[in-house]
N, C-alpha and C positions, 0 to 999 in steps of 0.2 A: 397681604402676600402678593409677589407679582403673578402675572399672570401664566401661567406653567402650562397652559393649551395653545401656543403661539400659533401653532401652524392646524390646529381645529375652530381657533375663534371664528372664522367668518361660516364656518359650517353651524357652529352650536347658535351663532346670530341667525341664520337662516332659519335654523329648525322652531328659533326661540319667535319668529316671527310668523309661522307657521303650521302654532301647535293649538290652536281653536280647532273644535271637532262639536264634541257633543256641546250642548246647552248645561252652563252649571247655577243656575239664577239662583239658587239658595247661598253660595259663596258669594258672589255679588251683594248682595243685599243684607245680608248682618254685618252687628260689629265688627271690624278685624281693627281697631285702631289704639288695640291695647297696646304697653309698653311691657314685653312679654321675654326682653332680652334674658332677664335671669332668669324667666322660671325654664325649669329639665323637665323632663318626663316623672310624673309619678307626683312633682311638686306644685301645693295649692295655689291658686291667686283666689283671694277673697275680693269680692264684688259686695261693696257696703251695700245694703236696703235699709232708706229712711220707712219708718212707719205710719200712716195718717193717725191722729185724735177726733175725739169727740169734742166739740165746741162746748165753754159753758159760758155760762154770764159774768159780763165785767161787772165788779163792783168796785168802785173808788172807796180808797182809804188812805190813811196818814204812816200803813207801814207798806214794803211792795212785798207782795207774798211770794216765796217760792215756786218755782216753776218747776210743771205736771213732770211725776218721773219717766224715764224712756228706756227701752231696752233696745242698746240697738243689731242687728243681725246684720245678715249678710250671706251668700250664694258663695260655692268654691267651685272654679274651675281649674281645671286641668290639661293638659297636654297627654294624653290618654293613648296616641298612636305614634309611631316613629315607624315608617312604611319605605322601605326599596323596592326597587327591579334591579335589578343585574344580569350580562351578559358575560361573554368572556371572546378571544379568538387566539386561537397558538398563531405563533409565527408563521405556519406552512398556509394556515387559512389566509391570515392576514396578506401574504405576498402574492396567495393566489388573488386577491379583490383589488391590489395593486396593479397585478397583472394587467386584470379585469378593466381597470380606469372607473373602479366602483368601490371605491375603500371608503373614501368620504362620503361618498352620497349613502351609503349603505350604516356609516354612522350617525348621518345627518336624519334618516328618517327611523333610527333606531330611538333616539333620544326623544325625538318628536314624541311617537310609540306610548313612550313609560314615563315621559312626563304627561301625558294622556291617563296612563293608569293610573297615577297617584292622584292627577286632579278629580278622575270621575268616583275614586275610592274615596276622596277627603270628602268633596258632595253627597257621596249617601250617607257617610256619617254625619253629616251637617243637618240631614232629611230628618234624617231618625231620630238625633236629638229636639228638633222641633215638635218634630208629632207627639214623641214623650213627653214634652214638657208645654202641650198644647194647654188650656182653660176649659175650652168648652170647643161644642164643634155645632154645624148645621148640613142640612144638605141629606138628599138620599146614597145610603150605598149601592154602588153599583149600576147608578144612574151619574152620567157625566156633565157634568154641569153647562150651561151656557148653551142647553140646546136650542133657544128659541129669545132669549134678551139676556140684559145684564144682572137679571133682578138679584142671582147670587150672588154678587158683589154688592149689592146692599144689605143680604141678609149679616155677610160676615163683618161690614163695616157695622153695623148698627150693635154688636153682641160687643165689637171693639169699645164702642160708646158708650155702652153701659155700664161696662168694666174699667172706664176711667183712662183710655189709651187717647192720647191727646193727635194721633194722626199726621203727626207732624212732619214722620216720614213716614208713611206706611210702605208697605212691599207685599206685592201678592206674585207668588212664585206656583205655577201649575204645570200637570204635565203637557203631553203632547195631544192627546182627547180634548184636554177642558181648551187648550190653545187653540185648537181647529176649529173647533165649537166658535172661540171666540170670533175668527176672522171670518168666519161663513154669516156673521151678524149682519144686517142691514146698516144697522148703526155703524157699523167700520165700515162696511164696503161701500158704501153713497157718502158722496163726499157731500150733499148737501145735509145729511144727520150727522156724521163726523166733524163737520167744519173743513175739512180739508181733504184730499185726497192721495193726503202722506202715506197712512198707514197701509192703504190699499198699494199704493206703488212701492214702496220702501220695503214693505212684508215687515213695519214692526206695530206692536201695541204703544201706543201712548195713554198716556195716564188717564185711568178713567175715577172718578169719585175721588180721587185722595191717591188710590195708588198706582204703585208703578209697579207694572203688570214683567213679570220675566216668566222665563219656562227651564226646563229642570229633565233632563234625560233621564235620571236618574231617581226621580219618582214610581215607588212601585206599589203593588196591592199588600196594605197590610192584613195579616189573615190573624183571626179572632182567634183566642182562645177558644177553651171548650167549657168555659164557665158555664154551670145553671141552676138556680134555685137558690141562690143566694140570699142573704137577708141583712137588712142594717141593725145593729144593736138591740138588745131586747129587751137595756131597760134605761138607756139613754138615748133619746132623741139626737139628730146633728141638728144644731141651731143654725140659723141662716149667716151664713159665711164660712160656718165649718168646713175644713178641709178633708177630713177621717172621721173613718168608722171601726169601731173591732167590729168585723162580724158575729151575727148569730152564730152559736152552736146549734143549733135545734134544724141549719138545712142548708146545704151549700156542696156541690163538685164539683170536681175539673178547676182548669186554670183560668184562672184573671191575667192575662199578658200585659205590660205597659202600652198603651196605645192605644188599649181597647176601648170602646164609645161603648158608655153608661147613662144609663137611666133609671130614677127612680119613680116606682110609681105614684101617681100625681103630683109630678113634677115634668114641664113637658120639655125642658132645658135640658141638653145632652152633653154629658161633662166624658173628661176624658184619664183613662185612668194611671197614675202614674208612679203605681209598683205591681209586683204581681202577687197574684194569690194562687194557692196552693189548696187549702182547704177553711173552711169554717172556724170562725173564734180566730182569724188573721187579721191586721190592719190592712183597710183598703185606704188610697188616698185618693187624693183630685187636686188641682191646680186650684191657685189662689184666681177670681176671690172667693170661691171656696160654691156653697148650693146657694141657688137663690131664693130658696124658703125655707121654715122649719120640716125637716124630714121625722115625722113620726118612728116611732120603736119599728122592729121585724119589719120595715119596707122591705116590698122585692126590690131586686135591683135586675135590670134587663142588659145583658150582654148585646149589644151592639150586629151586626151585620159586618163581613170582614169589605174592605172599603177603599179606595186609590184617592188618597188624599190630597186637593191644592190649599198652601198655608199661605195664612193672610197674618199679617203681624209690624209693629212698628222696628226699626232697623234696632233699633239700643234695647230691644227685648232679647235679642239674639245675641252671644258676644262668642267669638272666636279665637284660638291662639292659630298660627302658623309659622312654622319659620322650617329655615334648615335645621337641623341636627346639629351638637355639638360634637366635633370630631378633630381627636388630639392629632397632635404633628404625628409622622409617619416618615423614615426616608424612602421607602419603597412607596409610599402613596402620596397620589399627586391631588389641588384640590382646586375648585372653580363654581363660582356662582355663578346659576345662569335662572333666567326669569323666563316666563311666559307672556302670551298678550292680556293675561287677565290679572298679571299682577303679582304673582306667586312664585317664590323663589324657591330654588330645588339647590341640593350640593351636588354636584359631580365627582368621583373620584375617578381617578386612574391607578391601579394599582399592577405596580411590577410582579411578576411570579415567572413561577418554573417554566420559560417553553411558552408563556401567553401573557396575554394581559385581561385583566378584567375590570369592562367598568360598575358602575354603581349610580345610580341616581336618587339621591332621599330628600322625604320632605316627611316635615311631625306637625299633629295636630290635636286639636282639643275644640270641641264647641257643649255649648251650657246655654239652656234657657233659663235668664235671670228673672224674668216678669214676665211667669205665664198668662197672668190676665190680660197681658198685651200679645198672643198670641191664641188664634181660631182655625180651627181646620176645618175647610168645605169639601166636605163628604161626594164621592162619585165612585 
């Protein structure tokens, strides 16, 4: 459609160039490169998952045998949010800002505003999907990481390695604590440990270990349930990989929240949990690949410390939808796409009414962690 903002375009170009604020490194750094034009709000995209086998021994013969059966699965995402702002001005207002020789600049940093609100709202939905659908975690809670070296980024690379994340891209997204922490390091601020004395003057991280280091506004403390005294199965063991457990009846209160960091006893691997509980004789889950030993009957399970999480993870373990909204013709509503510097397209409307006009600015989204074993949260 042409373009129906003729005389706001070079305003909404200003604003579109001038709408970086907060830090969004979780957006950055996952998928968004799905082909999302037809899915709506409410509708599935399935994300196939191949599943590994057990190797057996070849043996040669004169017939060829059939091959092992396979079930195959797959993860559903969604488009889960469809988010505006909106203003409005009567004409008396609007002629007063005319007056003023402040109508456009008073649009120009209106737009900036809430296309601001919907990027930092898409980002903590982006957060909390990760943390939910994290593996396992390291790290103390409540202790911010990177106060003295890097060695937390080796803790959370090496958990990545175990669990089969090929690191190919990895992404470590932390907040504004663990960032400080990071550039108060020796290793960054001497350029003879650095190799260069980029980061120091530039004010950015470069890649340390594999990954590319971003920061995240938008990272907050996630706070624990009030689980305790909970217990695993009382007459089935979880075998090593297992994802679930029904809990005991025989001892369990309070809530299990998603997110919350679990352990069982004698098991020193801190998994993260990823539905909630209620009470006793419920399914508890955990991210694939699932415990890494046989967990005995009636284990305790230890609820976590509430925690300010930085997530370590490879880029195609995260996948994202974004787009505008779908929105039919209108004669009274007018309509224009306008983008930001990070990449992210919003709809604009203008819509005629009684005595004023209102606008609108939307953007819809959906994120899913498809391979939590390719994603780690370091605990701080």
């Amino acid at each position: 459609m042409p373009n129906i903002f003729e005389s706001l375009a070079p305003i909404l170009f200003s604003a579109a160039q001038e709408v970086s604020v907060e830090d969004t490194g979780a957006l950055q750094s996952i998928s968004l490169n799905l082909d999302d034009k037809r899915v709506a709000k409410g509708d599935l995209l399935k994300i196939p998952i191949a599943a590994g086998g057990t190797p057996v021994e070849f043996v040669p013969g004169n017939v060829t045998p059939q091959g092992d059966s396979d079930t195959a699965s797959s993860v559903d995402v969604q488009i889960t949010a469809s988010m505006k702002r909106s203003w409005h001005l009567t004409g008396e207002e609007r002629r007063s800002l005319e007056n003023a020789g402040t109508d456009k600049e008073w649009i120009r940093l209106k737009v900036l505003q809430e296309m601001r609100s919907l990027r930092n709202a898409a980002e903590s939905d982006c957060i909390d999907a990760i943390v939910k659908g994290a593996s396992r975690a390291i790290g103390t809670a409540g202790t911010t990481p990177f106060s003295s070296s890097l060695d937390d980024l080796i803790g959370v690379r090496k958990i990545l390695k175990e669990n089969g994340c090929p690191l190919s891209d990895a992404q470590f997204v932390c907040d504004s604590g663990a960032e400080a922490n990071l550039f108060k390091l020796s290793t960054i601020q001497q350029a003879y440990a650095a190799g260069s004395d980029e980061e120091r003057r530039k004010g950015i991280l470069l890649p340390q270990f594999g990954f590319r280091i971003m920061a995240s506004a938008q990272i907050s403390e996630h706070t624990k349930g009030s689980g305790a005294n909970y217990l695993t199965n009382a007459t089935t063991p979880m075998a090593k990989g297992a994802t679930s457990t029904i809990l005991s009846g025989a001892s369990g209160t309070g809530t299990i929240k998603e997110g919350d960091i679990l352990s069982f006893e004698g098991d020193q691997s801190l998994y993260v949990s990823h539905n909630e509980v209620t009470a006793a004789m419920q399914m508890l889950a955990i991210g694939q690949p699932g415990v890494r030993k046989t967990i005995p009957v009636s284990t305790p399970i230890t609820i976590g410390e509430s925690y300010t999480p930085c997530l370590a993870f490879d880029r195609g373990a995260v996948v994202g939808i974004m787009r505008p909204p779908a929105m039919p013709d209108n004669p009274t509503m007018q309509q224009a796409l306008i983008s930001d510097m990070r990449g992210l397209t919003y709809l604009l409307l203008e819509i005629a009414q009684y005595g004023q006009i209102t606008w609108e600015i939307h953007l819809a989204w959906g994120f899913k962690v498809v391979m939590s074993e390719h994603v780690v949260l370091l605990l701080g």
